[in-house]
N, C-alpha and C positions, 0 to 999 in steps of 0.2 A: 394538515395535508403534507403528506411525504415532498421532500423534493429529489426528484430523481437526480441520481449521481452515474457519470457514465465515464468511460476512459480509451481512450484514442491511443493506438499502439501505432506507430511511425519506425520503421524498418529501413535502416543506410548501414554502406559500410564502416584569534578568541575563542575553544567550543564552548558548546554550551553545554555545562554540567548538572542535569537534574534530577536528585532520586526518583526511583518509583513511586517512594510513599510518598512526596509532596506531590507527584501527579495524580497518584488515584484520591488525595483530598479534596482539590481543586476538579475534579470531575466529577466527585461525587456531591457539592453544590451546586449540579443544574440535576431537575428531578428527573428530566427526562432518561439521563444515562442513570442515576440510583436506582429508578425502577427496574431498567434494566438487567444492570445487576443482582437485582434483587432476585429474579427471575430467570438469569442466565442458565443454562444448561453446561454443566461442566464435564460428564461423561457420554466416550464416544467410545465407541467400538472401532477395530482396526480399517474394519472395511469401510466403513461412515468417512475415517482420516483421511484414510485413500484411496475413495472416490474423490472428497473433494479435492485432494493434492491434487490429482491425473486431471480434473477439470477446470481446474484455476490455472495450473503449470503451462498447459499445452492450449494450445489456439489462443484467438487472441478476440475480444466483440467486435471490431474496429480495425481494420489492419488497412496500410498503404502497398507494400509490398514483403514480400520475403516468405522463408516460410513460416507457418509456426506450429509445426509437428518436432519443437527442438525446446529443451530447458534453455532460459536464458535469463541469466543472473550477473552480477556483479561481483569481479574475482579482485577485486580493492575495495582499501577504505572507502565508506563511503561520505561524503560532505556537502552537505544542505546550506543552500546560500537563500534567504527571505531577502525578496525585492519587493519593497514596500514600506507606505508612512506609519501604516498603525503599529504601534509599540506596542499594544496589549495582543494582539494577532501573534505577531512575531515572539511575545514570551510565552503564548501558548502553543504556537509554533516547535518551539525549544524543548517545552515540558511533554509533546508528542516524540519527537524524534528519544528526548531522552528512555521515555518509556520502553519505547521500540527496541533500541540500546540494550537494556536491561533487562528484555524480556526472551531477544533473539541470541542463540548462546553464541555464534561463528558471524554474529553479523557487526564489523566495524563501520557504525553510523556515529557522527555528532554534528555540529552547528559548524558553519564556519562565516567568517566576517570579510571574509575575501573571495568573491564572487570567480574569481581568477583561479582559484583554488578547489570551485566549487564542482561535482559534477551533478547534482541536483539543485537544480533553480527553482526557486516556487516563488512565484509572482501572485502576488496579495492586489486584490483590484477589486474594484466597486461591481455591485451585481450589471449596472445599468454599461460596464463597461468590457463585460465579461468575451461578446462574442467581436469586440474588435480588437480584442486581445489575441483571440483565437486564430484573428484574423491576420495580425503582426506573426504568428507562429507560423501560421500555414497558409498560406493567404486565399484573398475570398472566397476564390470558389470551393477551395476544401473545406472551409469555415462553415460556406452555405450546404455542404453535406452533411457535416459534422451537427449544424442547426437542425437539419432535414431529419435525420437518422439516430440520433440520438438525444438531441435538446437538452443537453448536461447545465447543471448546478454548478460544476465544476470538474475538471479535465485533467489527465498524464498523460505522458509519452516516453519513450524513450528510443535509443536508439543504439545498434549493437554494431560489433564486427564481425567477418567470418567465423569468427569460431565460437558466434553466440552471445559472448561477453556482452555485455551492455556495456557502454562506455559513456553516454549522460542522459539524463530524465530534465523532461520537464514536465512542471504541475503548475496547474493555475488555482486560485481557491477564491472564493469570493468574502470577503469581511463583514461586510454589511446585512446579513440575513441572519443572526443571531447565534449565538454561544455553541447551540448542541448542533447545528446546521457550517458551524465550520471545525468545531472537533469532528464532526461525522465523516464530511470532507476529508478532512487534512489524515487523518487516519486511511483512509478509503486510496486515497489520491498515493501518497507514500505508501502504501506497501504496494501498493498497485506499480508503482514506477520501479521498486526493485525484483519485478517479474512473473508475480501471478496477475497476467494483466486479462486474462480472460472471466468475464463476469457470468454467471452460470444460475437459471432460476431453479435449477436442480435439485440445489443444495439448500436446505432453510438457514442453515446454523452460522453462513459464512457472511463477513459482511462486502464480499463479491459478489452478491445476489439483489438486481437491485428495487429486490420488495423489502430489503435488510434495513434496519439503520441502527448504528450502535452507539457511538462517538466517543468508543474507546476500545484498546485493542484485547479483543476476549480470548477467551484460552481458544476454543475454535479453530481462529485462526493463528494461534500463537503456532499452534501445530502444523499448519500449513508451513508460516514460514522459519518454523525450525528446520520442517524437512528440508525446503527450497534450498536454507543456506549449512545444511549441513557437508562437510567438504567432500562426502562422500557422492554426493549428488554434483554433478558437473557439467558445467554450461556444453551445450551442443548436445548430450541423451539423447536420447530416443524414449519411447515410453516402456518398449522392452527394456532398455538399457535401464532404466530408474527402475524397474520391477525387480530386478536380481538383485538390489541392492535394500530394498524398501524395508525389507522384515529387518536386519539389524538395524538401520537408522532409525526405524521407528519405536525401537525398543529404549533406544537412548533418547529420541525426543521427548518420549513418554515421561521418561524418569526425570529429565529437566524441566520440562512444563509442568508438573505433578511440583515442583523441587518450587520453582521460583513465587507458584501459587499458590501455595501449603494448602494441596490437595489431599485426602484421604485417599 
């Protein structure tokens, strides 16, 4: 049984160094994500990219307030702080983020061990303690919407300034319901918190869709968020404003996603 994955957009004014190829090793011994793989769909036509860019980018499943007819992305490095006891979470934790690193050409993400420092928090917690966590975040009564309306496996947020900028995420992920159920997550959860936070059943190929589950980050969506953090794409757009700009960045996403995945 799938378990549904869902993300909460919230609207106000040491790294850890891992290659790609020791991540996709360790990914590809749980069978569920090698199947996958095995069976991934690698080519996409321009319009397929950019439908799903224009419908992950823009609106949001879940919103508090603000609007969300605007890009909004993160114009700094970015720094993931793991609050939590599991050590094995936390170095898969690491080996996610690194991946993402290495796959996103303009995106400065790593680990960081000082929470102070951090503008992504992801809070690691047991399934049985998942919605009083939820509930510490945004308290009950949002909680019991958030339960009502979407009844997440596990949750982001973040939150921006005027001029769209996000400025911190948080994720929650649960440990305790097994390997490819928190790679699914934590992949899901992280890109989702740096700004394609709208989940769309639209799309099959994305794992924003949430009949998707992938538990690792496929070319797909690698295209998504090349566009997203390509510096020609800039927080506050409009979707005209991204349209005038889409054919050249997409032409260079092309070529580095083609590049980092030794695509034919």
């Amino acid at each position: 049984m799938r378990h549904r994955l869902s993300t909460l957009l919230l609207f106000a004014a040491a790294v850890a160094a891992v290659d790609a190829a020791t991540t996709f090793a360790v990914a590809t011994e749980i069978p569920a994500i090698t199947s996958r793989q095995h069976t991934e769909r690698k080519a996409f036509s321009d319009t397929e990219i950019v439908e799903g860019f224009l419908k992950t980018a823009f609106g949001a499943e879940y919103h508090l307030a603000g609007r969300v007819d605007r890009i909004r992305k993160y114009d700094s490095p970015v720094r993931v702080f793991a609050d939590g006891t599991r050590a094995d979470r936390k170095t898969q934790l690491a080996k996610v983020v690194a991946d993402i690193r290495a796959k996103v050409r303009h995106l400065d993400i790593a680990m960081t061990e000082d929470n102070n420092a951090a503008n992504v928090r992801v809070k690691l917690v047991r399934d049985h303690d998942l919605y009083r966590t939820i509930a510490t975040f945004y308290g009950r009564e949002r909680a019991r919407e958030i339960r009502t309306s979407l009844d997440p496996q596990c949750l982001s947020g973040f939150r921006k300034n005027d001029n769209y900028e996000i400025e911190h995420s948080d994720v929650i992920l649960t440990v305790d319901n097994g390997d490819f159920v928190f790679l699914d997550c934590a992949y899901e959860e992280l890109l989702q918190s740096l700004g394609p936070i709208n989940d769309t059943a639209t799309v099959p190929w994305t794992m924003f869709n949430d009949n998707v589950s992938m538990g690792y980050f496929d070319v797909y969506d690698q295209y998504l968020l090349n566009l997203l953090y390509d510096p020609r794409i800039k927080a506050g757009m409009t979707v005209q404003e991204v349209k005038g700009v889409l054919p050249d960045v997409l032409a260079d996403v092309r070529a580095w996603v083609k590049k980092v995945n030794h695509l034919e």
